[in-house]
N, C-alpha and C positions, 0 to 999 in steps of 0.2 A: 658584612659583605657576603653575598651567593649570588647564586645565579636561579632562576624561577624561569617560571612560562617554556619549560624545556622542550621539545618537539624531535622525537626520532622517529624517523621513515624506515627503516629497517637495515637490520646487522646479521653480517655474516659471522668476524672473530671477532673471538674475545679479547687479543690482545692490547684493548682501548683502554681496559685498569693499570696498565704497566706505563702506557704513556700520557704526555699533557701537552697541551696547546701553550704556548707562551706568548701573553698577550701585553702591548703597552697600550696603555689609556693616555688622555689628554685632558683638562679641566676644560674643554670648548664640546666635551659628547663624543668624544670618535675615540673608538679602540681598532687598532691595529695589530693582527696579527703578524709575529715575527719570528716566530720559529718553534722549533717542536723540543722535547726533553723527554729524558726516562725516570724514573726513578732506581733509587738502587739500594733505598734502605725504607724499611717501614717507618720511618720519623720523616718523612717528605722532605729526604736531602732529593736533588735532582743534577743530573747531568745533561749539559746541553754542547751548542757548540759557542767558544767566548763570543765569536762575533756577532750570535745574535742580539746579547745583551751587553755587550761592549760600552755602548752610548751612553747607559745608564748606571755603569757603575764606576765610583768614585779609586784614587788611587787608595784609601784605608777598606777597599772592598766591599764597604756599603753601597747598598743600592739609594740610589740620587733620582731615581724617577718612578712611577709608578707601572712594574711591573708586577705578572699574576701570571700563576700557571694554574691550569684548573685540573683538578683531582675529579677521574668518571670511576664512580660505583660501579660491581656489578650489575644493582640493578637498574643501573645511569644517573642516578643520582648525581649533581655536581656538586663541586665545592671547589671556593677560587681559594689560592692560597697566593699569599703576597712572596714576593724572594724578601727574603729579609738580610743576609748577607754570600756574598756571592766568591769565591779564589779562584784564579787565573792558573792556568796551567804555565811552566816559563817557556816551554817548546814549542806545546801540540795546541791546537787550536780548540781545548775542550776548557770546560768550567764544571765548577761541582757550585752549586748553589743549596744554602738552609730553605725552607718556605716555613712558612706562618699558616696556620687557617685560622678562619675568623671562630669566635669565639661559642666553644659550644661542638665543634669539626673538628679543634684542632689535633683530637685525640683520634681520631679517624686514621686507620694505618695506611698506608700508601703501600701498591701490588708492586713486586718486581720481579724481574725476569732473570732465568738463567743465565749466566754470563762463563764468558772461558776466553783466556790469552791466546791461546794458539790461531795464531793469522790465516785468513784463507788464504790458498793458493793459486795461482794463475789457471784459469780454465775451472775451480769451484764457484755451484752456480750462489747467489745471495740474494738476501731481498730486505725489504723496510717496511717499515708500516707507521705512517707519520700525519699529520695534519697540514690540510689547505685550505685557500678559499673554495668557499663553497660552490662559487660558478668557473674552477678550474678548467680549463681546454685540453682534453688530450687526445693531439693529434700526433700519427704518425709513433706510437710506441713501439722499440720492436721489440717487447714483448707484455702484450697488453698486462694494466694493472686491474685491482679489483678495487672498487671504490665500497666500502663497508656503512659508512654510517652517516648520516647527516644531522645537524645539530642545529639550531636555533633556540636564543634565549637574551632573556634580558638580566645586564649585568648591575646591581643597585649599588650604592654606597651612599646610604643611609643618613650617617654623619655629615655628608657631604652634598647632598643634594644633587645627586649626579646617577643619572642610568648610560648604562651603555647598549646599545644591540647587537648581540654578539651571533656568528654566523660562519660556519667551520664544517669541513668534513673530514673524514680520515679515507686514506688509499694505501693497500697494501700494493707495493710495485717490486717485480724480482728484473736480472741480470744477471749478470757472470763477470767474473774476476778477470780482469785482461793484461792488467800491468802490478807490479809490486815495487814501492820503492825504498829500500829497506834504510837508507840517508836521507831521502826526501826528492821530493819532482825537482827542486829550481831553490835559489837562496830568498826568494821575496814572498811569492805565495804561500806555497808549501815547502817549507824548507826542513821540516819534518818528516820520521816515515809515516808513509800513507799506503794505499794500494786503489786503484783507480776499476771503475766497473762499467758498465752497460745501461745500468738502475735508470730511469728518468728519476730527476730532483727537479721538483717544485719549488717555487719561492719560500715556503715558509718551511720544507722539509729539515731545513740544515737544522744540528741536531739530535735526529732521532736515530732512533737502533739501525744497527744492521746486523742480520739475523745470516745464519748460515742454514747448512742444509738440518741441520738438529736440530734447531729451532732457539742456538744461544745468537747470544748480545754478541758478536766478535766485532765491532764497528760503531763508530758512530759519521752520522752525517756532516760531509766540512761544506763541500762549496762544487759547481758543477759549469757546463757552455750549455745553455738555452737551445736543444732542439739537436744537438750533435750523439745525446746518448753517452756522453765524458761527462763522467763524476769521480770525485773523490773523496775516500772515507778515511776517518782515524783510526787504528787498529786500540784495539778495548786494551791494551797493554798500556798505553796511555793514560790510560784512568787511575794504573796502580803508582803511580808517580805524579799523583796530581795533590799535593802536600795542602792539607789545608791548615788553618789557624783561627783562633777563636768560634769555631761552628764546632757545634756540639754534635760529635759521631758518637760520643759515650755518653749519655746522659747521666752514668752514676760517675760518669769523670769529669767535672766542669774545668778543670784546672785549664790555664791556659799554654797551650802546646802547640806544637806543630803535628800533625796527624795525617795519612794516609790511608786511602780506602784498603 
């Protein structure tokens, strides 16, 4: 599995090697972009948001459909790597996911990003930098975002006699922190703590980092209203309570345990 025929138009940041696109494919040719992830250890664990991969994962935590997050090179090089086993968080709407890359990649370390607990504050400003469709609309930001890189490429799977045409951009988009809710917004949505911001969220944002003004991870993407400038993020404290089992966080420890990042 890779990705070939890659086409970049031009880059502003760098911070494209910390994150991945997360893509579902179909045996009929159509892949679908469905949300974004970080990485958070150099062995290609990933962090995303559960609901983007929800669908496709079974209750023994295997993945049941063909998902792929693609790992970008410094020097944009891709490599798809498959999620190979995925743990639900029991609160927060996050996931820590293993990936796979194909054979020959799979020792390719995956970049990651400074991270830190400490929640932003009401009136601290934040920002993302996350994957969309590539003919995204943004109208009416109020506070324009920067769109960095654009991607075109064809996705093979060789064994399988199947290409896909893949087709993605990344945008870094800021805000500011307006609400914090240290119990959670509401018992159905978010019934968790979150802290809500200004950010515009794209469809396939949910997900990806949220970055403070230092330039750490304090956030991840949950879920947003189309056009109102209300989003909600998970406070990165989330992640240290997110217990996995059987995914290999120590590779000279196979035993099987329950584990936290």
């Amino acid at each position: 599995m890779r990705l070939y025929r890659q086409k970049r138009q031009w880059h502003v940041a760098d911070g494209l090697t910390g994150i991945a696109p997360i893509y579902k494919v179909s045996f009929d040719g159509n892949a679908e972009l469905i949300g974004t992830g970080f990485w958070i250890t150099e062995k290609g664990h990933l962090i995303t948001a559960w609901h983007v991969i929800a669908d496709n994962i079974g209750d023994d935590g295997m993945d049941r459909g063909p998902i792929y997050a693609v790992q970008t090179h410094a020097d944009r090089k891709l490599v798809v790597r498959v999620l190979r086993k995925s743990c639900r968080h029991k609160l927060y709407d996050l996931a820590l996911s293993e990936t796979v890359g194909p054979d020959g990649y799979d020792s390719d370390p995956t970049w990651t990003f400074s991270m830190t607990t400490i929640e932003p504050k009401v009136g601290d400003f934040v920002s993302t930098y996350s994957f969309l469709a590539h003919d995204q609309k943004f109208d009416g930001e109020k506070y324009e975002g920067i769109s960095t890189d654009w991607f075109e490429g064809i996705f093979g799977i060789p064994e399988l006699k199947l290409t896909y045409e893949l087709r993605f951009a990344t945008r870094i988009n800021h805000g500011q922190v307006l609400e914090v809710y240290p119990e959670g917004r509401d018992r159905v949505i978010l019934p968790f703590p979150c802290f809500r911001s200004d950010i515009p969220i794209y469809g396939a944002n949910s997900g990806g980092p949220v970055f403070n003004a230092a330039g750490q991870v304090c956030g991840v993407n949950c879920t947003s209203y189309d056009g109102q400038d209300i989003s909600f993020h998970v406070p990165l404290e989330g992640v240290l309570n997110l217990w996995a089992r059987d995914i290999e966080l120590i590779p000279e420890d196979p035993a099987t345990r329950d584990r936290t990042l």
